[in-house]
N, C-alpha and C positions, 0 to 999 in steps of 0.2 A: 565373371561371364557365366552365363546361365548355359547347361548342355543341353541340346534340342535330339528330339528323337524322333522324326517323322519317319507314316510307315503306313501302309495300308492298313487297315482295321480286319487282316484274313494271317490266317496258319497255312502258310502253304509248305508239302514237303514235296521232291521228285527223285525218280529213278528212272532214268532211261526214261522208257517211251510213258513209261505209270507215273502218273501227280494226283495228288487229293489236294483242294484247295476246300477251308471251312473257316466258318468266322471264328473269333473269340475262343467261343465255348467251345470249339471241336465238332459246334455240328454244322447241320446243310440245312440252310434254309429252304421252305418249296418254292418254285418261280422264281431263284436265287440264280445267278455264276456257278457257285458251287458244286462239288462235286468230286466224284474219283472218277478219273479216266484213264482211257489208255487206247493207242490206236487210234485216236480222235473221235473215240466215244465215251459218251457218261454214263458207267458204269453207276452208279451209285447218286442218285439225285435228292433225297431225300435220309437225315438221320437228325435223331432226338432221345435223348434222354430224358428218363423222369424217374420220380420218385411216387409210388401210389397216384400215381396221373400229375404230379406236379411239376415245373421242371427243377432242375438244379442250377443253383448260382454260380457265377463264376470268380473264382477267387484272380487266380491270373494262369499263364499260358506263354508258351514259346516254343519255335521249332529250333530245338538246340544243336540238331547237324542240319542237311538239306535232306537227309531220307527220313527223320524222324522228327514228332513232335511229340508233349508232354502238355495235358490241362488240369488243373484244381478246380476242384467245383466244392461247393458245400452244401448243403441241404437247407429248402425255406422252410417253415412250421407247416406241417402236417400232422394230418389224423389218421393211426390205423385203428385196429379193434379194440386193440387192447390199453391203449394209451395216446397220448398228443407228444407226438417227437419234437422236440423243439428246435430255431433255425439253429445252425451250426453245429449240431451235433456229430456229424456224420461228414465227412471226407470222401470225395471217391475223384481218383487218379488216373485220367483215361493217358494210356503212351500207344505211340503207333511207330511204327517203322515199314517203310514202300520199300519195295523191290518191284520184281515183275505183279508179285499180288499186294496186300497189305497184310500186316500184322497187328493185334491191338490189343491190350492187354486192357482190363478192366480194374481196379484196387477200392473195396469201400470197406473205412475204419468205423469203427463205433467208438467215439471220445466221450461216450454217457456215460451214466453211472450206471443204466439201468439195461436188460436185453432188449434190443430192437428185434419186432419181424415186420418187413415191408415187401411189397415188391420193387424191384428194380425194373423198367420196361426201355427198348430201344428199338425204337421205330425204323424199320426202313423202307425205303423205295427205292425203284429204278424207271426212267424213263427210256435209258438207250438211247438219248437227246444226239442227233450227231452235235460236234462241237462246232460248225459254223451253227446252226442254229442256236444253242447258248449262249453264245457270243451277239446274236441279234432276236435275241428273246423273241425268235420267231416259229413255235413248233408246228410241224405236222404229224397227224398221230396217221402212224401205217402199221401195217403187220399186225403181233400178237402179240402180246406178252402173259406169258404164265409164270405160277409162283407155286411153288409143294417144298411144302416141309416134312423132312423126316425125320421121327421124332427118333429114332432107334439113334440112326446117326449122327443127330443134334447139327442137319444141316439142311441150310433155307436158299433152294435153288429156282433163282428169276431166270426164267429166258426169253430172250427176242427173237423171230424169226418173221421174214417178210422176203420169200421167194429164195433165192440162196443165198439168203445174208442173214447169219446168226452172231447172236452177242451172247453170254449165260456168265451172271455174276451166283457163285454160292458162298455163302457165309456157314462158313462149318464152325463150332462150337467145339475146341479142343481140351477144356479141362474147365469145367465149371464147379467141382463137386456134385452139382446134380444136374440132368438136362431140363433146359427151358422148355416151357410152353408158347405153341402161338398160335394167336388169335389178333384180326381185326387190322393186322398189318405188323402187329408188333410182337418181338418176343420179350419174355418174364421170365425173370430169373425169382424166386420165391428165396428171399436169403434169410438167414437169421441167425444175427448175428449177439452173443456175450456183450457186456461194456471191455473193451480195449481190444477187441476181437479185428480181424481183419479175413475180409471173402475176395478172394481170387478169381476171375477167368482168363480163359486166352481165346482169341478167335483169328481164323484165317478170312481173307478175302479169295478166292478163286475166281480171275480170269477168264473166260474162254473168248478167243477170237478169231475164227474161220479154222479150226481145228487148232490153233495153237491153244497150249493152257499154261499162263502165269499164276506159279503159285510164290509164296513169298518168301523170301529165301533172307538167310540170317544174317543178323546187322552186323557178325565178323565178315562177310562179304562184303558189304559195302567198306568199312572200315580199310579193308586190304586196298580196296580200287582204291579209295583214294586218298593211302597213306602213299599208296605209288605213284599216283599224280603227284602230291607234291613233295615227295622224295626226286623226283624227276626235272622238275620245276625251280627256273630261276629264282632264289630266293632275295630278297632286299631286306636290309637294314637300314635305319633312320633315327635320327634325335627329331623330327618332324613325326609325330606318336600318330599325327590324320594321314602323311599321306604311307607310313608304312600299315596301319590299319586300312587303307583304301586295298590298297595293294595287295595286302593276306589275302581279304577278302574278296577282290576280283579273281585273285588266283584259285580260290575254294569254289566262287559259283561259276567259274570257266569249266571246272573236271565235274563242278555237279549236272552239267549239263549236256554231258558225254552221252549220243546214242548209241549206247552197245548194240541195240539187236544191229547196229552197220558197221561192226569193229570189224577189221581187216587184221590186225594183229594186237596184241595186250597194248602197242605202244602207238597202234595209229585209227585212231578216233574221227569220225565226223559230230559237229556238235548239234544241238537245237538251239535256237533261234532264242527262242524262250518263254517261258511261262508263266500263265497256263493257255497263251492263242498259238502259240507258235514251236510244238515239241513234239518236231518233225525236220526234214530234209530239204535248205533254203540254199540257192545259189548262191544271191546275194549275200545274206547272213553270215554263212558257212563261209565264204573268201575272203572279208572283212574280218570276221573273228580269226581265220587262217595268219592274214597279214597283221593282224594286233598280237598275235602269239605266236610268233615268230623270234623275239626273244625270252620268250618264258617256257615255250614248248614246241616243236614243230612237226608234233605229229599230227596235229589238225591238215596242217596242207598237205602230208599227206592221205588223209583221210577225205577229205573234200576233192582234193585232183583228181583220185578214182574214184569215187562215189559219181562225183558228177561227172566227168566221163563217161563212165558206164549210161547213164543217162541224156546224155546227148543227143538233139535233134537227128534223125536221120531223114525225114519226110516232110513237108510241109501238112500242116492241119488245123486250119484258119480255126474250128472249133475250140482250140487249144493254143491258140498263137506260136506254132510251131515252126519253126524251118530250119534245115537242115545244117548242122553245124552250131546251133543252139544253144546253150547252157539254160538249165532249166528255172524256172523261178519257186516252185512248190509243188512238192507231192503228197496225198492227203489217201489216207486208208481206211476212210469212213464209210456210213451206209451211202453221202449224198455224191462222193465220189464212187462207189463200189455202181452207182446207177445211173452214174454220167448225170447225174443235176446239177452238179459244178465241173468246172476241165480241169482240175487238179488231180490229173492222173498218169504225168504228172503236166501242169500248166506251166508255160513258154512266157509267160507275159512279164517279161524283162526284158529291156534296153541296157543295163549293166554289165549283167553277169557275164559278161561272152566274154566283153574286154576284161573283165576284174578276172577272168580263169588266165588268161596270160601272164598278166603284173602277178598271181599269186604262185604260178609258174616257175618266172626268171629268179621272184623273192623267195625264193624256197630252195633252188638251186645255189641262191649267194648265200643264205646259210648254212644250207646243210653239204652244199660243196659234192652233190649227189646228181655226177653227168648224166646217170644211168636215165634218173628224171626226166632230163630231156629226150634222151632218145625213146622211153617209154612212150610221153604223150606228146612225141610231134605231130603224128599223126592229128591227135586231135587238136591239136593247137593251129595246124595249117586247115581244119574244118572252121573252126573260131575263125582263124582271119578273113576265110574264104565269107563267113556270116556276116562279117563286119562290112565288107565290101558291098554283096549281094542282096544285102536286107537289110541291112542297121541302116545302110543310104539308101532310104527308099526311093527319092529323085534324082541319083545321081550328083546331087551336086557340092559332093566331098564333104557333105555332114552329116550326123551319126544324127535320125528322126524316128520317131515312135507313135504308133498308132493301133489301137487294138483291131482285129481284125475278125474276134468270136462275138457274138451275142451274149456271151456273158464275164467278157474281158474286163479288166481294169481299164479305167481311162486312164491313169496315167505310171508308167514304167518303167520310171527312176526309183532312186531312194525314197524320195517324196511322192509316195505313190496312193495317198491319198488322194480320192475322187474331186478335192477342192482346192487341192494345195498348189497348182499351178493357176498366179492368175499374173492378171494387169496391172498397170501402176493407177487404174481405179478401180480395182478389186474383182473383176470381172475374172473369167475363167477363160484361159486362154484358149486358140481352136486351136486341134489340131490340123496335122501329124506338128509336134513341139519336138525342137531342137536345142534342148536342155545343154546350156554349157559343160557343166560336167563331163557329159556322156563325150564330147570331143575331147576332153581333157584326159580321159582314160584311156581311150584309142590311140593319142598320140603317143602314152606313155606305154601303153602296151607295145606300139608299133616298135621303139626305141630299144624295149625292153627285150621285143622279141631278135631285133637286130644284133644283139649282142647274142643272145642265144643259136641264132643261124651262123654268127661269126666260130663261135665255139663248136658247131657241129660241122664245121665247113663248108660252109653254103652262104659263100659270102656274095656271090649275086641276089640271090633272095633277102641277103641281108641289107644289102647298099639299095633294093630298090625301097624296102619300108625305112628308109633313111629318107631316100626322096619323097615318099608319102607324106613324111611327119615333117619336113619341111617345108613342101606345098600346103600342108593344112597348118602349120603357125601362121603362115602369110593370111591364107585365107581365114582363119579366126579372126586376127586382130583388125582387119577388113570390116567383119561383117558384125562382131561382137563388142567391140570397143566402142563405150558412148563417153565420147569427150566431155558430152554436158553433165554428164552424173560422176565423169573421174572414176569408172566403174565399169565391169563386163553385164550385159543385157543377160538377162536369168537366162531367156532361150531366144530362138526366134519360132516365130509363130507358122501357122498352115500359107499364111500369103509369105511366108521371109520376112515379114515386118522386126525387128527386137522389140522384145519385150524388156523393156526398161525398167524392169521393176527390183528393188532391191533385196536381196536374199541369199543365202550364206551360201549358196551354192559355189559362187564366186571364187569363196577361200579352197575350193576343192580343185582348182584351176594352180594354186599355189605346190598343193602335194604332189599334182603328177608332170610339176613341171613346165604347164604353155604357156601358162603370163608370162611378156613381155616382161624383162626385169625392170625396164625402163617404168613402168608403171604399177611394177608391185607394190611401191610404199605407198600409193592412191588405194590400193585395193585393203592391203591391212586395215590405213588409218580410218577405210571407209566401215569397215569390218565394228569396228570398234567407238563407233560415233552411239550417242546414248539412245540411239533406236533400233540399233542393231545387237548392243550389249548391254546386258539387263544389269550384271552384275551379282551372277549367278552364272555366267557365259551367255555365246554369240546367239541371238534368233534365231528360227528360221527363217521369217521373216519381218522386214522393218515396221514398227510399228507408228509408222508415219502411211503405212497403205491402209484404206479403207477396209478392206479384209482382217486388216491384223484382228487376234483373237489371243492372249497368250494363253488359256487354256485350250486350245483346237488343239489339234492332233500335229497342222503341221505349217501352218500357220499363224506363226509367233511363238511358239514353245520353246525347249533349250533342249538339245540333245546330245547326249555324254558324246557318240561316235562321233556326229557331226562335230564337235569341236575338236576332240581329238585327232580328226582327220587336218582339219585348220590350224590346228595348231603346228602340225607335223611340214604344213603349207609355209606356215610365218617362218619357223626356223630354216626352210629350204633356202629362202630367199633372202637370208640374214638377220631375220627380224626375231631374235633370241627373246628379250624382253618381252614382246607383245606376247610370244608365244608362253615364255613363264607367267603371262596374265592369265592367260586362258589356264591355264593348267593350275593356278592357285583359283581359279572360280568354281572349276570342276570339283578340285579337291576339298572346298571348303562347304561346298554343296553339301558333298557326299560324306561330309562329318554330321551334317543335321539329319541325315536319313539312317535309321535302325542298323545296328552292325556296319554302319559304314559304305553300302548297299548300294551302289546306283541306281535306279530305274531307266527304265528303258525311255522317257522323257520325263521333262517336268515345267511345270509354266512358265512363259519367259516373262513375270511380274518383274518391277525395277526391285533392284534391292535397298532396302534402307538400314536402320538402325534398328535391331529387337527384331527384324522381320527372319524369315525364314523361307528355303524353295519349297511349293506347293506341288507333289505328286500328280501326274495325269493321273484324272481318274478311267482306269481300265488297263495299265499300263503294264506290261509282263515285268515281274522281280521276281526270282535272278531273269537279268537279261543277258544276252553273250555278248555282243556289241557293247552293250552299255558298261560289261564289267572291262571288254577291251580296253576300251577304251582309257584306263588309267595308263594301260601298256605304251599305249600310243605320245600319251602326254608325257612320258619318261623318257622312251626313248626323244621325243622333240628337244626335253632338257638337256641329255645328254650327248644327243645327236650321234648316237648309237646308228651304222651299219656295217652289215655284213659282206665281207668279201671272201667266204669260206674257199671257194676253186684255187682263188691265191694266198691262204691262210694269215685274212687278217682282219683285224676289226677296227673301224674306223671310229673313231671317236671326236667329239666337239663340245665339249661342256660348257653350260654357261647357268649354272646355279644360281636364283637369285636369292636374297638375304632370309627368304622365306622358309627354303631350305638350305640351310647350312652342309650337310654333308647327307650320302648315299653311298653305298655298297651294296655289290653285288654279288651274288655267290651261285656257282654252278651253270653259269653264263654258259651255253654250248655255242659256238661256231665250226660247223663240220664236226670233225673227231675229238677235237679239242674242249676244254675245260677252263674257263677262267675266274677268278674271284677279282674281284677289282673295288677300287675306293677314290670317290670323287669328294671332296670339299673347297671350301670357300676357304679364300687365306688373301687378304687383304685384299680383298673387292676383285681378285680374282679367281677363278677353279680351277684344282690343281686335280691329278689323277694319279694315281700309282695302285701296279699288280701285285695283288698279298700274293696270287698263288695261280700257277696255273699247269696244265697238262694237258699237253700237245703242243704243236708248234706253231699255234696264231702268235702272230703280232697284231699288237696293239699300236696302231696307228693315230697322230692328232691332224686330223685334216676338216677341213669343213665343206657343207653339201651344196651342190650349187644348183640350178636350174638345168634342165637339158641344154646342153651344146650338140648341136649336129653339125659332126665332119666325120671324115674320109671311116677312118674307123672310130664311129664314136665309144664309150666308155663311160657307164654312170660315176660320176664324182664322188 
């Protein structure tokens, strides 16, 4: 078998809120994506190297952490004065390491016989592009920008300014042997170099953004983060070499995607979404990757619970789709936000997040076994529900509907919040206000989930009446959502109430929080899994039997790591171990053909065949947070891993299939406690046993079942 390496054709590195993204060769193409930013601006929009005006060749290249990368170049035939240098003679080693600024060291060998003198020249620019514009290759040129170089100091200072918004990138020149000259846009280094000789520089990127300044700080710093991330972090072991590779690897591009400037403590983190569109502060995102790393790390949820908190609607402001009780959908710290041209300041246009701040609430509590939780954000969590009721049911009529209400709103304010992604079963674009399955699917499980939490704080009237809510609305779901002719839940229902009968995996997200009807779950999987829904590579988004379908669209027949890992997490709920070990050997086997193991944030839902291979969205953020979740999510389904931290125990359900033969765990935390544990396969059964543990969880074998609502109910 042949090993496939698919990967986007770009070096990307990140730190925190700063990412350089460059092709190949290390540089930025102009009218390119690329670029160094930070703050959701493009610092650095243009760079090139050359040799006496020529360029350099690229030998090869890799970003060997996520804060650093390293390129080989070698020289084509040129002429200087004195001589014809020939191709290959000459090596030069560009290495970078991001932090708040960048760093980038320069290396050129002379492998001649003879001395070289040439110049060395590297071009830069800046355009200060905000990053929604890069993203839609749409510029507006405003403000000013200036450039002075000082020669004394060997540093070349651009700046932006356009009323009180400033950006200023300097490139200071820290050890060259001699300082550059420049001219024409570019600086020259004048080397000259012996045969076997080798010329050095070092150069800083400097920062500046609304008075803060990022300078670049030393890659024993990044190093210490995140040897302690995954010192911290559940580790797995495997004789399956893809999926303990999947797994390193989600666990690496989880911590590399850590927002420090919104650390709360060394140990509780809000993440970025991911990059290079998305490295910044997502409701949605952030409580998804919260609940996917939940057994590997749970300082995310706490990191997301007070971030976004702190952020919470307090006012209604249609320009922002706002209202009071809120969890937000995106904040953005650019020029187009600094001047209200977009309303991500922060922007409200989410249907999700409100309920998903709940479920990541209660699940955060059962692992970390941390009352205090509760009592911190009941407050806000009784704002949430009060949302939930007051606005999320814009008609009153006990279903959770969405409809933008800014002039420069999303149309639509699910997961699939693509402007095309909700349509008809003949491809059409449904009207709103849409009443996305899901979104009911979340509310009832948040209401359940909150029900136990009001039980635990004493407040069990509050708690028995969201008991009665979430079983008013199963009745009313399967009423109004269930199409007997399709064996299937209606994507949503539409601005008239009509269902929309169209098929799409949304359905399976109905499985994880519990409101499918169990009587009809195994219609819902097997339908899950029919050859229009499953590529074979994992689930669609949607069926490629609708006229829309597209499997390279965005959201519109594609596969996406989180979606399925959510569905998967669905199949196992409801018994269906098997289908769910499908999904989670499609994911994994994916993610063995993609570079390092890598997820992407989507990838096309083409059928899979024989020799063939998953094809990359193109535009698609790597590392994604979600997408590396997402392995978490497929493990714990296998193992059927949950937490009961307040009663010190872990519930367990294993059903390994032949794929993977055994797993282990190591540094497993539930509440205070510590567990190592080992799951394998031993005559067509899995069997479990604790190598080691510290503290007093038990390890429970129980299996998860669908919401039951009684008197006092209790998740299974």
């Amino acid at each position: 078998m042949i090993e496939l390496s698919v990967g986007p054709p770009a070096l990307t590195i990140n730190h925190g809120s700063t990412f350089m993204v460059t092709d190949l060769r290390g540089e930025i193409a102009a009218d390119s994506e690329h670029g160094l930013f930070s703050d959701d601006t493009r610092f650095l929009s243009y760079y090139a190297l050359f040799a006496n005006g020529q360029p350099w060749v690229l030998l090869t290249s890799a970003a060997t952490t996520h804060y650093s990368a390293r390129v080989y170049l070698t020289n084509g035939r040129f002429r200087t004065e004195d001589s014809v240098v020939e191709a290959g003679t000459l090596a030069l080693v560009v290495e970078r390491n991001i932090g708040e600024g960048l760093h980038e060291d320069l290396a050129v060998t002379n492998y001649g016989l003879a001395p070289v003198r040439f110049n060395l020249e590297l071009a830069l620019r800046s355009d200060f592009a905000d990053i929604f514009e890069v993203k839609a290759h749409e510029f507006v040129r405003r403000g000013r920008i200036v450039t002075e170089w000082d020669e004394k100091g060997g540093a070349l200072e651009t700046r932006y300014s356009n009323r009180d918004f400033g950006r200023t990138l300097v490139y200071r020149v820290i050890d060259a042997g001699a300082a550059p000259s420049y001219a024409n846009g570019r600086l020259t280094f004048d080397i000259a170099l012996a045969a076997g000789a080798t010329w050095h520089a070092r150069s800083a990127y400097v920062l500046e953004c609304s008075g803060r300044v990022r300078t670049p700080a030393a890659p024993t710093d990044f190093e210490r983060l995140q040897h302690e991330w995954l010192g911290a972090a559940t580790r797995l072991t495997s004789s399956n070499e893809d999926v303990y590779r999947l797994y390193r690897q989600s666990v690496a591009d989880t911590g590399a995607l850590r927002l420090f400037d919104h650390d709360f403590a060394h140990d509780v983190w809000v993440p970025a979404a991911g990059v290079p569109w998305f490295v910044t502060i997502f409701g949605r995102d952030s409580l998804i990757v919260s609940l996917q790393n939940m057994m590997v790390n749970a300082g995310f949820a706490r990191g997301a619970l007070r971030k976004l908190a702190e952020l919470q609607a307090t006012d209604r402001d249609d320009q922002r789709d706002a209202e009071p009780g809120k969890i937000l959908h995106e904040i953005r710290f650019g020029e187009l936000a600094h001047f209200h041209r977009i309303p991500h300041t922060p922007y409200y246009g989410t249907a999700d997040a409100t309920p998903l701040y709940l479920i990541v609430l209660h699940e955060a509590w059962k692992w970390l076994g941390d009352s205090a939780l509760l009592r911190e954000y009941r407050d806000v969590a009784l704002r949430c529900l009060d949302w939930i009721d007051r606005y999320g049911d814009r008609d009153g009529d006990g279903f959770q509907e969405y409809q933008t209400r800014s002039p420069l709103g999303y149309e639509n304010l699910a997961w699939k919040d693509a402007f095309d992604a909700v349509v008809y079963p003949d491809g059409s674009q449904v009207r709103p206000p849409k009443a996305l399955c899901e979104l009911q699917g979340y509310v009832f499980d948040a209401w359940l989930r909150m029900a136990e939490v009001f039980d635990a704080l004493g407040e069990t009237a509050r708690a028995d009446e969201l008991r009665e809510k979430a079983r008013r609305l199963r009745t009313r779901f399967e009423q109004r959502f269930w199409c007997d002719d399709l064996g299937f839940y209606a994507f949503a229902l539409d601005g008239k109430k009509d269902a929309v009968k169209t098929i799409a995996s949304n359905a399976g997200h109905l499985l994880w929080s519990g409101l499918a009807d169990p009587a009809r779950a195994s219609r819902v999987v097997h339908r899950l899994l029919e050859p229009d829904m499953w590529s074979g590579w994992g689930i669609r988004t949607l069926s490629s039997r609708n006229p829309a379908y597209n499997p390279f669209a965005y959201q519109r027949g594609s596969v996406w790591p989180h979606d399925n890992g959510i569905i998967a997490l669905g199949f196992k709920r409801y018994g269906f171990a098997a289908e769910a070990a499908r999904v989670a050997r499609d994911i994994s086997e994916a993610a063995a053909c993609f570079a390092s193991h890598r997820l992407p944030e989507l990838y096309a839902g083409i059928e899979r065949r024989p020799g063939g291979f998953p094809v990359q969205y193109l535009g698609a953020n790597v590392p994604q947070a979600w997408a590396a979740g997402s392995a978490f999510h497929l493990l714990q389904a296998l193992l059927g891993l949950r937490a009961d931290a307040p009663h010190e125990r872990l519930y367990v359900d294993p059903d390994l299939p032949g794929w993977l033969p055994d797993v282990t765990l190591r540094g497993l935390a539930v509440g205070s406690s510590r567990i190592d544990v080992r799951f394998w396969r031993e005559n067509e059964r899995t069997r479990w046993d604790v190598l080691d543990r510290q503290g007093d969880v038990d390890l429970v074998e129980q299996a998860w079942h669908p919401w039951t609502i009684k008197e006092k109910d209790q998740q299974c």
